[in-house]
C-alpha positions as CSV (number, residue, x, y, z in Angstrom):
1,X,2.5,-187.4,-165.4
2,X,0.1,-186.0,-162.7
3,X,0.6,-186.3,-158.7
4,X,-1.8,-188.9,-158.6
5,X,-0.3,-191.5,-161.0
6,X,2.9,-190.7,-159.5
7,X,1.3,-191.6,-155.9
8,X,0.1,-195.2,-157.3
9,X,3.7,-196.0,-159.1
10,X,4.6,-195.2,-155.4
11,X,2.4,-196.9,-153.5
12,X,2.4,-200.3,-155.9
13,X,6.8,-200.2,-155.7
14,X,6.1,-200.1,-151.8
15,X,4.0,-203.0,-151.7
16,X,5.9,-205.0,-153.9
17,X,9.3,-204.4,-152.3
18,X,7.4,-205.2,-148.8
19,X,6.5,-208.2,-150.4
20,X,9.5,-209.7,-151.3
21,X,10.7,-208.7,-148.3
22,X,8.3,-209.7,-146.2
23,X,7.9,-213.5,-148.5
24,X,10.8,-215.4,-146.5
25,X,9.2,-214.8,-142.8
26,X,5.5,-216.0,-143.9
27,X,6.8,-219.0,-145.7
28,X,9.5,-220.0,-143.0
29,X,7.5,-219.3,-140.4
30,X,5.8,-222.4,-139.4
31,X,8.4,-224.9,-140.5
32,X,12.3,-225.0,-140.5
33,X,14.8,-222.9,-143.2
34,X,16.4,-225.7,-145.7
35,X,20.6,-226.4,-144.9
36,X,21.5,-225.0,-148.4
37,X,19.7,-222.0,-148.1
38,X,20.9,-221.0,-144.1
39,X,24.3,-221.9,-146.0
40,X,23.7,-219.3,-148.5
41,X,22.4,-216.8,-145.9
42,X,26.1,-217.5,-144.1
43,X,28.3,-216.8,-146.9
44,X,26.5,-214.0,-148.8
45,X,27.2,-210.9,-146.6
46,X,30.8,-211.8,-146.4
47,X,30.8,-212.1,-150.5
48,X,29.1,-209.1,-151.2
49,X,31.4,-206.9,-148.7
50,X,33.9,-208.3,-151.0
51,X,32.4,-207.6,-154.6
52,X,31.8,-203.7,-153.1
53,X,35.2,-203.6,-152.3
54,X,36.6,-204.6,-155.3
55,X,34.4,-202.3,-157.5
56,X,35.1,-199.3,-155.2
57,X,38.8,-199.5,-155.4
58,X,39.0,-200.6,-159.0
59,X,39.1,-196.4,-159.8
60,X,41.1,-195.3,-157.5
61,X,43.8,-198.6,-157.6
62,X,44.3,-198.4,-161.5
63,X,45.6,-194.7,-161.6
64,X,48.5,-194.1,-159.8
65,X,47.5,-190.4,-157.6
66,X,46.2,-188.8,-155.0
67,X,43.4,-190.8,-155.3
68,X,45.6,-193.9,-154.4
69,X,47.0,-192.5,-151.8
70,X,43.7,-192.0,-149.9
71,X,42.3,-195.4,-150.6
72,X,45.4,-197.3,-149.0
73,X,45.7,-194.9,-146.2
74,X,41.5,-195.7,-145.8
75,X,42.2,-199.6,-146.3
76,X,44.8,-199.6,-143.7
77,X,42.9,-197.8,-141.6
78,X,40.1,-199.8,-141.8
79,X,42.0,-203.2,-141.3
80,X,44.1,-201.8,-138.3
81,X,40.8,-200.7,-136.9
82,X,38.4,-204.0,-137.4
83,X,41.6,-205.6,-136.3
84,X,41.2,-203.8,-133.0
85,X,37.7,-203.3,-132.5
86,X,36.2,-205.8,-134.8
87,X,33.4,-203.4,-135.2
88,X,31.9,-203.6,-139.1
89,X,30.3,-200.7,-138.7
90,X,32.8,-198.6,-136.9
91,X,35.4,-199.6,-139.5
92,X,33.4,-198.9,-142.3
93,X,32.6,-195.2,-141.0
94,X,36.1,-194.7,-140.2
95,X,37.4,-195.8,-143.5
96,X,34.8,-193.5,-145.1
97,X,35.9,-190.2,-143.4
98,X,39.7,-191.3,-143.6
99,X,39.5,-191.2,-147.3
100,X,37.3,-187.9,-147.9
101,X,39.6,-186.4,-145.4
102,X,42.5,-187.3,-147.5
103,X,40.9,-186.7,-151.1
104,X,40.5,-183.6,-149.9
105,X,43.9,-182.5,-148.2
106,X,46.3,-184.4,-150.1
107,X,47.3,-182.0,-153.4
């Protein structure tokens, strides 16, 4: 494969994912988003925060080790933080370095 038919697969990928992207603001634009989908757009972050969750600790939760150790002390952490702060973000990042920090030091 040469640079330049790597460039197109690049360029048409681009274009397509700005697309899609772009497709809900040019048709909503004029007239009013439907209930069911504003519905949707309500309830979907929150399920698939959950879905990640659930895959990500399905490793660590089934084997009983070091591993398990750092993912509770990361949950905990996470929930005592977004508890306190209720900052998604902060949370996240906090649970993140919590558990490579403990992966790490715990033997």
């Amino acid at each position: 494969m040469n640079t330049g038919h790597s460039i197109l697969l690049i360029a048409i990928a681009s274009g397509i994912t700005f697309l899609i992207r772009a497709f809900p603001f040019l048709v909503f634009k004029k007239r009013q988003m439907p209930a069911f989908l504003k519905e949707i757009a309500d309830k979907l972050p929150p399920a698939i925060i959950a879905v990640l969750v659930i895959y990500c600790l399905k490793g660590p939760l089934t084997v009983l080790g070091t591993e398990t150790i750092a993912a509770v002390i990361a949950i905990a952490g996470v929930v005592i933080l977004h508890l306190w702060k209720r900052n998604t973000l902060l949370s996240v990042a906090a649970g993140t370095v919590l558990y490579m920090i403990f992966i790490r030091c715990l033997p």
